[in-house]
N, C-alpha and C positions, 0 to 999 in steps of 0.2 A: 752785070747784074740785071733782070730783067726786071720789065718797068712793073709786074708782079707786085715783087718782094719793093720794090721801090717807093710805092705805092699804100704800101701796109705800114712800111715805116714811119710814112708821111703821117697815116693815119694814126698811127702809135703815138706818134710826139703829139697831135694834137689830141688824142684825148689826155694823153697826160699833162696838158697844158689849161688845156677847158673842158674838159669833161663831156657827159651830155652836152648835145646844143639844147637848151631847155627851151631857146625862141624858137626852136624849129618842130613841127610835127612831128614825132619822133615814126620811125616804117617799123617800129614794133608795137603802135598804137593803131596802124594799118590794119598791123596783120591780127591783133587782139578782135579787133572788129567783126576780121571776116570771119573768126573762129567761133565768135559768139552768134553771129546770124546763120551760122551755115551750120550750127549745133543744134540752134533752134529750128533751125526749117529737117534738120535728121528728125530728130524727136518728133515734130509734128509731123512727120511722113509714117514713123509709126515701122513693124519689122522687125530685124535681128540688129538690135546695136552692134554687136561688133562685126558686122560686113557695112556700118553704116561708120563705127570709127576707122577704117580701112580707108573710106573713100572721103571723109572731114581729115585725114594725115594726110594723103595724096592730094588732094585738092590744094591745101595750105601749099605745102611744100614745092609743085609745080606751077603752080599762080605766083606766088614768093619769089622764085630761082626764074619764069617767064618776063617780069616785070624787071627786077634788073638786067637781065639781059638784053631786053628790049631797049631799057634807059640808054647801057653803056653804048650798044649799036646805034642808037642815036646820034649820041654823043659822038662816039667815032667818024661818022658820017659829017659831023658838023670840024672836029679836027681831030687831031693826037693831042694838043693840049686841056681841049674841055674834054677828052676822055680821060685824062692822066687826073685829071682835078676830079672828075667824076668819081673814079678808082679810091682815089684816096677818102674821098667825104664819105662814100659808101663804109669803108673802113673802119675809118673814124667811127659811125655811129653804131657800128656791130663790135665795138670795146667798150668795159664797161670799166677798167680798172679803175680810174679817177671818182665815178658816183658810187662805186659800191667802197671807196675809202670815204668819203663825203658821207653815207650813210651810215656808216660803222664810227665814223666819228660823230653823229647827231645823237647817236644814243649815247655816247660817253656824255657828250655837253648835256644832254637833259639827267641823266644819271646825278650831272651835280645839281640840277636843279629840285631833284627829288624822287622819289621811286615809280610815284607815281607818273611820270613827266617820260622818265624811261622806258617802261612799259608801253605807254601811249607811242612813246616813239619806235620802238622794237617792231610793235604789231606793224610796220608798216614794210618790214624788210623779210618777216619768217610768217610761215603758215600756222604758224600753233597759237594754242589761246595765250594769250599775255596777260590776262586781269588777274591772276592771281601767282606769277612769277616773285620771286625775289629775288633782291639785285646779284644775287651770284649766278640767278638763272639768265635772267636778262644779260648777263656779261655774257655768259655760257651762247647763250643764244647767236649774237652778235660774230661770238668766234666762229663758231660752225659757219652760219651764212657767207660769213667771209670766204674760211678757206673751202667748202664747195662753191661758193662762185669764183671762186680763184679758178677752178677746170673751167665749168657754164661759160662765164661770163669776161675770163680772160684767155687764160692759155688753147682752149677748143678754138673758138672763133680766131685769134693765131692761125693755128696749125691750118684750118682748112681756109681762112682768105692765103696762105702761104701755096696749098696743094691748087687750089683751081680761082682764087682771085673773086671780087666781092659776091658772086655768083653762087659758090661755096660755100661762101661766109654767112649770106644772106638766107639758105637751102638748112644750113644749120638752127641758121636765127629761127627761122621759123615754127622746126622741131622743138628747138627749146620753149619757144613762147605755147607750143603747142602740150608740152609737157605741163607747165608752169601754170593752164589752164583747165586742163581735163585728163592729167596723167593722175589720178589719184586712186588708189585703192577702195575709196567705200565704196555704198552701192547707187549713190545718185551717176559718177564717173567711172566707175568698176571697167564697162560694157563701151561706153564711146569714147574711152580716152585710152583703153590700154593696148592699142596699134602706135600711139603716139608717144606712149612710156615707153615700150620696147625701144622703137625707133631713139628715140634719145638714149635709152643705155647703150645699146649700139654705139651712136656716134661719139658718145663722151667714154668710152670703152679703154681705147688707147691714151687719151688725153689725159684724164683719171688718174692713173696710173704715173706719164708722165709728169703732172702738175706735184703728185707727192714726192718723187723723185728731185724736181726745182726743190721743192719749197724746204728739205730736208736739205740742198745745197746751200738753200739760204739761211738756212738754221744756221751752218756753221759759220759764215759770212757777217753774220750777225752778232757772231757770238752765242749763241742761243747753244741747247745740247743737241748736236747732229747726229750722236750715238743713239741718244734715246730716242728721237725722233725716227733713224730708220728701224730700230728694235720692235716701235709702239706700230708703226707701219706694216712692216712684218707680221705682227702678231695678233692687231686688231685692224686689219683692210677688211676684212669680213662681215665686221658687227654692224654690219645696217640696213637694212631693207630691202636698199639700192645696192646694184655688185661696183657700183662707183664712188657713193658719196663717202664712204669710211675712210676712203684712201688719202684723200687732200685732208679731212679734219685728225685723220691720226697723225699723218706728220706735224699739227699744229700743236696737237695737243701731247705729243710727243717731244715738240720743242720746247714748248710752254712747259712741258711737266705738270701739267693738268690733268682733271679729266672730264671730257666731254659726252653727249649722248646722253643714253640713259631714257627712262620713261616722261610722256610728257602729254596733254592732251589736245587734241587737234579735234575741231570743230564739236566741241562736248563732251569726245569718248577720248578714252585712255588709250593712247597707245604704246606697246610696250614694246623700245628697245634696248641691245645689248648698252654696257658703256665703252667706253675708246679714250686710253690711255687707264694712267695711273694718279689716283687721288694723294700729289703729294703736297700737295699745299692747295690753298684758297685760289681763287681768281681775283684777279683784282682788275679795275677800269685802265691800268698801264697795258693790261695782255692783248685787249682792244688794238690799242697803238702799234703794240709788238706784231701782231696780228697784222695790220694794215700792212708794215715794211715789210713782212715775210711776201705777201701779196704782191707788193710791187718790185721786188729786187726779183722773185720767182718768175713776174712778166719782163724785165729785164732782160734775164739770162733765156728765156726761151727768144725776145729777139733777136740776142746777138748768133744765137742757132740757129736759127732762121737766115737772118743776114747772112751768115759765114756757108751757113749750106747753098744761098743764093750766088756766092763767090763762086764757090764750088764748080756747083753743076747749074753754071751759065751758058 
């Protein structure tokens, strides 16, 4: 098995052991940084934003994929063992599976503290206004976030630390954070962010896909209904903005038997979308939970794929 896949795994077990390192500067508070000074120095140059979001994606992205590279070659240089350690910590901090269950469970525990406690605590995981949610929305909210960072923030960064090793891993992170910052449709980010939305649908394209596929495995694993889940998949991958984010929250909301999306307001204005699944029952703070195992039995089964393809083709 090559020290690769060896490597990821190491970093697998450790996030799902510790999570974030929260004592450590995290290299996506790096890359936030460069994305905010180097947006502001586009804007104050003044021009065609989007030949200026072209070159704030590129910039990220080959500074990002430069700087690890450069680390590990260090590291190499110094031995095989502080590079294999390297490999894996870099790993380690490009999964998110353990903080985004940690986060999904803060809003269940403030949820019992009161609605207003859950709200406060939601806004801190989703984009959309939360002061005027009610707790089925705030549930609702909570699932979504999950199962699209289930592709984002677990199964993507997999598949590519898997294809080219933290280099890859870190080349994605970067996109993503670059998304997460200025891929927005209104019109402050319309113009310097939408070269760094494309580029993320792109790369969470295949993954996407894949993640609904797990998670709908994990439906069944679960106990959960893996018929309706791949039915809801099938028939509402569509309903979102994104050609990716529908596909991981239909199979959730396909297992759950819920139904998720729908209209909701983001930064003031209404935004209107389709919904995903079927409204057969309520939500409740259990779907939260449900929701979380679906997330990690789905990072699971995409290791031991990974793993066994690294048998494979050694």
């Amino acid at each position: 098995m090559s020290e690769i896949i060896l490597a990821l795994i190491a970093g697998y077990v450790l996030d799902l052991l510790l999570g974030d390192p929260e004592w450590l500067y995290h290299p996506v508070c790096l890359i936030g940084q460069y994305v905010s000074w180097m947006e502001k120095r586009l804007r104050a140059r003044g021009g065609n934003l989007r030949y200026s979001a072209v070159l704030l994606t590129v910039s990220t992205v080959l500074i990002t994929m430069s700087a690890v590279f450069l680390l590990l070659g260090a590291l190499r240089m110094v031995g095989s063992v502080p590079y294999f350690i390297g490999m894996v910590l870099l790993d380690w901090m490009g999964l998110a599976t353990t903080s985004l269950a940690k986060a999904a469970r803060g809003v269940e525990k403030a949820l019992e503290r009161g609605l207003a406690h859950g709200r406060r605590q939601v806004a801190r995981i989703v984009g959309r206004d939360t002061d005027s949610l009610s707790e089925s929305e705030v549930i609702k909210a909570t699932i979504e976030t999950v199962a699209e960072n289930t592709a984002d923030g677990v199964i993507s960064p997999m598949l590519y630390a898997a294809i080219g090793g933290p280099v890859l891993l870190w080349g994605f992170k970067a996109v993503s954070t670059l998304d997460s910052m200025v891929g927005y449709l209104d019109e402050k980010y319309r113009d310097i962010g939408w070269s760094s939305a494309r580029l993320d649908d792109v790369l969470n394209y295949i993954p996407a896909r894949l993640t609904a596929l797990l998670l709908c495995l994990s439906a069944g694993l679960t106990g959960l209904n893996i018929r309706m889940a791949l039915h809801i998949v099938w028939r509402d991958h569509a309903n979102h903005k994104s050609p990716n984010c529908a596909w991981s929250e239909a199979a959730v909301a396909g297992a759950l038997q819920v139904q998720l999306g729908g209209t909701h307001s983001y930064f003031g204005k209404m935004v209107e979308k389709p919904t995903i699944g079927d409204n057969e029952r309520p939500v409740t703070c259990a779907d939260i939970r449900k929701t979380v195992w679906l997330m990690y039995l789905a990072g699971l089964l995409m290791m031991v794929a990974l793993t066994a393809a690294g048998l494979i083709f050694k």
